[in-house]
VODREN-438453 format. One record per residue: x, y, z of N, C-alpha, C in turn. Coordinates in steps of 0.001 Angstrom, whole numbers, padded with zeros to 6 digits, always signed. Each point is the difference from the previous one (the first is absolute). Layout:
XYZXYZXYZ/...
//
This chain:
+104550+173937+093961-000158-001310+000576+001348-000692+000129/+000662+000317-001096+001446-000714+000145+000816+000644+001090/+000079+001347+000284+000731+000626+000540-000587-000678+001766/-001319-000349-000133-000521-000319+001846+000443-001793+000005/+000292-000679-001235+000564-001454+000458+001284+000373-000161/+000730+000976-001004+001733-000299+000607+000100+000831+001915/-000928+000651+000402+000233+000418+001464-000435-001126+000863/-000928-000458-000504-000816-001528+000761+000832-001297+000616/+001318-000190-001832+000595-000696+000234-000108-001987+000217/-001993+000152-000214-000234-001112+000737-000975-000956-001619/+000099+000840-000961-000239-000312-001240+000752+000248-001155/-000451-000783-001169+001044+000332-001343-000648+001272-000459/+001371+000996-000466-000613+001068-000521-001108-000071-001746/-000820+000634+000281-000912-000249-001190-001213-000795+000127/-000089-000584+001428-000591-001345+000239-001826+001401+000260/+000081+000890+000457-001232+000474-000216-000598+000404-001512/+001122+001068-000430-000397-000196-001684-000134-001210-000809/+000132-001056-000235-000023-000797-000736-001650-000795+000406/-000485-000301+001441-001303+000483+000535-001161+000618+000054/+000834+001334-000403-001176+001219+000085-001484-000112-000958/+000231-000747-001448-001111-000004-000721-000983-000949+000300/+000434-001052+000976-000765-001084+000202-000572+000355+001557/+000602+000497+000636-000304+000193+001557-001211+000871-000637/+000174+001289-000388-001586+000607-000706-000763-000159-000830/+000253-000983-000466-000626-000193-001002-001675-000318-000030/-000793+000174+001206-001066-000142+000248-000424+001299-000332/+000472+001005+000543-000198+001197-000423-001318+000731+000557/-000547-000667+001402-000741+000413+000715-000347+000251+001017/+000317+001054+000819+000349+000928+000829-001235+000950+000517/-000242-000358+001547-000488+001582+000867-000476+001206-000115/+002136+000118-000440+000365+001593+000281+001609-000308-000558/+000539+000577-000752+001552+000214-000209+000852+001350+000198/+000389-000047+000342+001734+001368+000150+000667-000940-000622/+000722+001047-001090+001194+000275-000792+000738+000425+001068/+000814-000629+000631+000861+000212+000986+001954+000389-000817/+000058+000312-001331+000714+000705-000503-000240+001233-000198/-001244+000586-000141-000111+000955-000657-000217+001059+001222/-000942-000993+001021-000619+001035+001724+001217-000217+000769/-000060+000632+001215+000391-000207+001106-001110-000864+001057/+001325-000660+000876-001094-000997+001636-001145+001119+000011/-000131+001149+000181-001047+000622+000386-001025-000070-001078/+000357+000479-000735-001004+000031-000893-000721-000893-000046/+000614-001200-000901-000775-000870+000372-000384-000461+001550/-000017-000012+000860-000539-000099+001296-001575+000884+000156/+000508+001052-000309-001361+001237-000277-000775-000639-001397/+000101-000477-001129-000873-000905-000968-000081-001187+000747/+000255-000531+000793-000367-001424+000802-001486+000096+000962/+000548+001802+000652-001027-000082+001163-000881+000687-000741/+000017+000703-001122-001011+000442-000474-000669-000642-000734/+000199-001227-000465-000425-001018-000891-001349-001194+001086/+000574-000180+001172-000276-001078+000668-001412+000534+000536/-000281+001184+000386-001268-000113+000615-001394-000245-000982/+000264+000761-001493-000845-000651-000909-000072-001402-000367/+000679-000553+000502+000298-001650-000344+000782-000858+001242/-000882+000139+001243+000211-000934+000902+000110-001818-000375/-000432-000255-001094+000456-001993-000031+000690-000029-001053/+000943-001045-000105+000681+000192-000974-000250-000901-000854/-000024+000191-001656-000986-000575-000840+001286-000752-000423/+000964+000081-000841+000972-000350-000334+000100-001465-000182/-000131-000627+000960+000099-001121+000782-000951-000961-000950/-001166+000532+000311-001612-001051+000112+000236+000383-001971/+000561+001211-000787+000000-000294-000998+001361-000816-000998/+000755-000373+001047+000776-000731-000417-000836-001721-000242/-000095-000159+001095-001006-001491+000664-000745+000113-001166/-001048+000574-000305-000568+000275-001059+000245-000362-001654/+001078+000455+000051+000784-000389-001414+000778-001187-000377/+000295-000582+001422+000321-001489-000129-000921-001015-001220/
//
C-alpha cells in the first residue's frame, strides 16, 4: 500500500495503513480475494465463479441491518 501512495504521489505515505483496521472493520463481505497471495486472474475466475450462485448482493442490506 505504501509502495502504490509513494507512486500515487497524491497522498501521505502510510495514510492507507494507518486506515486499514477501521476501513474493515465491518468485516462483512460478498466474496473476498487475497489479492497478495492470487493473481488478477485468479481472482477474476473466484469472482465469476462466485457470482452466479449469488446474483444480489447481501453485504450491503447486512450492514443497514447492523446499524
Amino acid at each position: 500500500m505504501e509502495r502504490r501512495e509513494r507512486a500515487r504521489g497524491n497522498r501521505p505515505t502510510g495514510l492507507a495503513t494507518r486506515r486499514l483496521k477501521r476501513v474493515h472493520a465491518h468485516g462483512r463481505y460478498d466474496a473476498e480475494c487475497d489479492t497478495i497471495r492470487s493473481s488478477a486472474r485468479e481472482c477474476a475466475l473466484y469472482i465469476r465463479e462466485f457470482l452466479p450462485g449469488h446474483p444480489r448482493p447481501t453485504a450491503f442490506g447486512r450492514l443497514r441491518s447492523a446499524r
